[in-house]
C-alpha positions as CSV (number, residue, x, y, z in Angstrom):
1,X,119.8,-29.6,-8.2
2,X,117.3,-30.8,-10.2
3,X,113.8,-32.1,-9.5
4,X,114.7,-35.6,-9.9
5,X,117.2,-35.2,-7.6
6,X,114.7,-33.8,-4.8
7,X,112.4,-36.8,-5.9
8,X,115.0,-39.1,-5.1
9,X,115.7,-37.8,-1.6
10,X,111.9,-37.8,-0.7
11,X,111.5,-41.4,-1.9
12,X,114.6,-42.3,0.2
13,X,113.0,-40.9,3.2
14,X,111.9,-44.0,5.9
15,X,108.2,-44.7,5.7
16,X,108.0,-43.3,9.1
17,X,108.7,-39.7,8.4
18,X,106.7,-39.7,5.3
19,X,103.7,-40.5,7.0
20,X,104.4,-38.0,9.2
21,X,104.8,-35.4,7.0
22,X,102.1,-36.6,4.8
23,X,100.1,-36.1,8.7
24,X,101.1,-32.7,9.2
25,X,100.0,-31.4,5.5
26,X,96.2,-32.5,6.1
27,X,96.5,-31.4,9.8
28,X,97.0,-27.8,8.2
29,X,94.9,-28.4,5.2
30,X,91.6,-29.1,7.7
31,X,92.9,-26.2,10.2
32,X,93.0,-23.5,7.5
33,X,90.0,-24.6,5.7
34,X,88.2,-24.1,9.2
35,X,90.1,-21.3,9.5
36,X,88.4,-19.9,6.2
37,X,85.0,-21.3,7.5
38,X,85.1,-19.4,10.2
39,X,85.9,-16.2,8.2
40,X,83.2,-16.7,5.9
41,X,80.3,-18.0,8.3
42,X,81.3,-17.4,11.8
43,X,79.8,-15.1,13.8
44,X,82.2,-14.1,16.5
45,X,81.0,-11.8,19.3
46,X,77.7,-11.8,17.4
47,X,77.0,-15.0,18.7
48,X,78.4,-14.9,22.5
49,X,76.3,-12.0,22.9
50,X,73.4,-13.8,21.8
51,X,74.3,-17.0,23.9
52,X,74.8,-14.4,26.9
53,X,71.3,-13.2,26.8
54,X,69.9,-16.3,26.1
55,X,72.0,-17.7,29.2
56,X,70.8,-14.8,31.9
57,X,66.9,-14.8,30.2
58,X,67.2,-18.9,31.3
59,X,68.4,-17.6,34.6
60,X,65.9,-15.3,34.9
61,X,63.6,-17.4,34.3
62,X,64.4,-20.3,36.6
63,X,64.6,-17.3,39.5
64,X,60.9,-16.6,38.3
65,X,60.0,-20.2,38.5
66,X,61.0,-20.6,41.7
67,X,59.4,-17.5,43.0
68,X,55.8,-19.4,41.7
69,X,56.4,-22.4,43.1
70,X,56.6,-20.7,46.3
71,X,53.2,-18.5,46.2
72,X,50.1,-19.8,47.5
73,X,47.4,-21.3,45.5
74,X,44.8,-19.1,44.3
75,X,44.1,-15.2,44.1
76,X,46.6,-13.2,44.6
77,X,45.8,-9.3,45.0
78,X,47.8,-5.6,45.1
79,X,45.0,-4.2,47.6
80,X,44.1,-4.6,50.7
81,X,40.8,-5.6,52.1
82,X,40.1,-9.1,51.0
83,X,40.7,-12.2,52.4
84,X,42.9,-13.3,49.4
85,X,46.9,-13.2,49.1
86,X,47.9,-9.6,49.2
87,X,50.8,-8.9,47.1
88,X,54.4,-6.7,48.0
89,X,55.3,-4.2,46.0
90,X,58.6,-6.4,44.7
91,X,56.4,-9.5,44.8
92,X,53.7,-8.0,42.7
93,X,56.6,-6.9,39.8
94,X,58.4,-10.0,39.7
95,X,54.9,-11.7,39.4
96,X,53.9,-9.3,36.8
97,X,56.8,-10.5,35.0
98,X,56.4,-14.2,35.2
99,X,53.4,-14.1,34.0
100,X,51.9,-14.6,30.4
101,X,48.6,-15.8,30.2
102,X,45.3,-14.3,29.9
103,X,42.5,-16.4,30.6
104,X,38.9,-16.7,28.8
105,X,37.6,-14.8,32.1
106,X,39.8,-11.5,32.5
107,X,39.1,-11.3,28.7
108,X,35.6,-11.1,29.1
109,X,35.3,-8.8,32.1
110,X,37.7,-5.9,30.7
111,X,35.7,-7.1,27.7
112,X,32.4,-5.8,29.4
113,X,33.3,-2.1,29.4
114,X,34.4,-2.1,25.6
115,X,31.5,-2.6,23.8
116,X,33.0,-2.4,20.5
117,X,35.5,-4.8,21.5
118,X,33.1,-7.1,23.3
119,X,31.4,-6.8,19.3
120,X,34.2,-7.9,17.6
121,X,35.4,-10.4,19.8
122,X,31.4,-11.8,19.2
123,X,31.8,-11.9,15.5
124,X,34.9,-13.0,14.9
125,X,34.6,-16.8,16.9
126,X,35.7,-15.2,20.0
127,X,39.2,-15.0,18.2
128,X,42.1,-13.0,20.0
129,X,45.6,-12.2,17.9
130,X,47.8,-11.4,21.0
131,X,47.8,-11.0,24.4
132,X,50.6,-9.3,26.7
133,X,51.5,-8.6,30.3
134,X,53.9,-6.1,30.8
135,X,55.5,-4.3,34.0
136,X,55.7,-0.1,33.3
137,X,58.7,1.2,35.0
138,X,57.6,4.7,35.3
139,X,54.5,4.0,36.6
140,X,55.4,0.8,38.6
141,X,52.9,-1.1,37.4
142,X,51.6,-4.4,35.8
143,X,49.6,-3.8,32.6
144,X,48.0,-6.8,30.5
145,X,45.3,-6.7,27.3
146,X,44.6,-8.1,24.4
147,X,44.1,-7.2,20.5
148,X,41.0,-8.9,18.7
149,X,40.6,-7.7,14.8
150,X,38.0,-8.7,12.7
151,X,40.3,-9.7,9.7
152,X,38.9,-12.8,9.7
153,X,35.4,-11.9,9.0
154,X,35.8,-8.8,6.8
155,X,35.9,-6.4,9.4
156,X,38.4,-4.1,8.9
157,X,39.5,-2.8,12.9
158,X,41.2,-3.4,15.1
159,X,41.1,-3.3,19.1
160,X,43.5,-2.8,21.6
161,X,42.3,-3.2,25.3
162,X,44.6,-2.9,28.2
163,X,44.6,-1.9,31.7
164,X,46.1,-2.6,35.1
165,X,46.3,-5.8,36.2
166,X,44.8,-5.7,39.7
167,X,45.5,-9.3,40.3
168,X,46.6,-13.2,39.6
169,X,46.0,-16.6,40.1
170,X,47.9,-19.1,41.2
171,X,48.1,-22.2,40.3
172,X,51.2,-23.7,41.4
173,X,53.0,-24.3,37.9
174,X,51.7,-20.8,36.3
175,X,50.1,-17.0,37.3
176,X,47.8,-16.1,35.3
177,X,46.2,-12.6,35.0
178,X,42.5,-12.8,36.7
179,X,41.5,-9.3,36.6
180,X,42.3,-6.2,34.4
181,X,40.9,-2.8,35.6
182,X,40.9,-1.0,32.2
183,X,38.3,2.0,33.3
């Protein structure tokens, strides 16, 4: 047969049927471009491994969250002899773990027994470039510090201090590191 022949039998198809042809061909047309999309750009099990750690860090968060909201206001300790909040040894890590801020005041005391830190910190505007608090698995303990440079003011050094984190405060909403033992 000849092509005329198969355009005659196409145009003598109902109305119905060609639209519904015509609806299957972009139907495939937009799946296999996707398809292709997908090749190209997609990220597979890339990406659900991502969303899975991003899903139990947001649960491991909210479990931390709750564990603050449930700590009494104000100084919390790992030692005994003081009339403030004493800490258990699984309280103290999961605290140690919610926690990421340094205030002005534990920076200044640890501060105190580096002098050359204490210096820099002076020049440079009392400046700080990062803080952390970290829990050591070995040693099962909570460590927190700071690193000050003076970049900023043509001193070329920088300072690491660090030290155990002897002990909090709670506020309610946050813990924050309120004293670092780094001698």
């Amino acid at each position: 047969m000849s092509k005329e022949n198969y355009l005659n039998k196409i145009k003598d198809l109902p109305e119905v049927t060609k639209q519904f042809v015509g609806l299957v061909i972009i139907v495939l047309i937009i799946i296999s471009s996707f398809f292709a999309l997908n090749v190209k750009f997609g990220e597979g099990d890339e990406l659900v491994k991502k969303m899975k750690l991003e899903e139990e860090r947001i649960v491991q968060e909210r479990k931390l969250n709750e564990l603050i909201s449930k700590l009494p206001s104000g100084i919390l300790v790992t030692f005994d002899g003081t009339d403030h909040h004493k800490l258990t040894d699984e309280i103290y890590e999961k605290v140690c773990k919610a926690t990421k801020l340094i205030p002005q005041r534990a920076i200044m005391g640890a501060n105190f027994l580096n002098f050359r830190a204490h210096e820099i910190y002076t020049i440079n505007g009392n400046k700080i470039d990062e803080t952390f608090v970290k829990w050591d698995e070995e040693k099962n303990k909570c460590f927190a510090g700071f690193t000050v440079s003076g970049d900023n003011v043509g001193v070329n050094e920088s300072i690491t201090v660090s030290g155990e984190a002897l002990s909090f405060l709670s506020t309610g909403i946050d813990t924050r590191v309120y004293f670092i033992k780094n001698f």
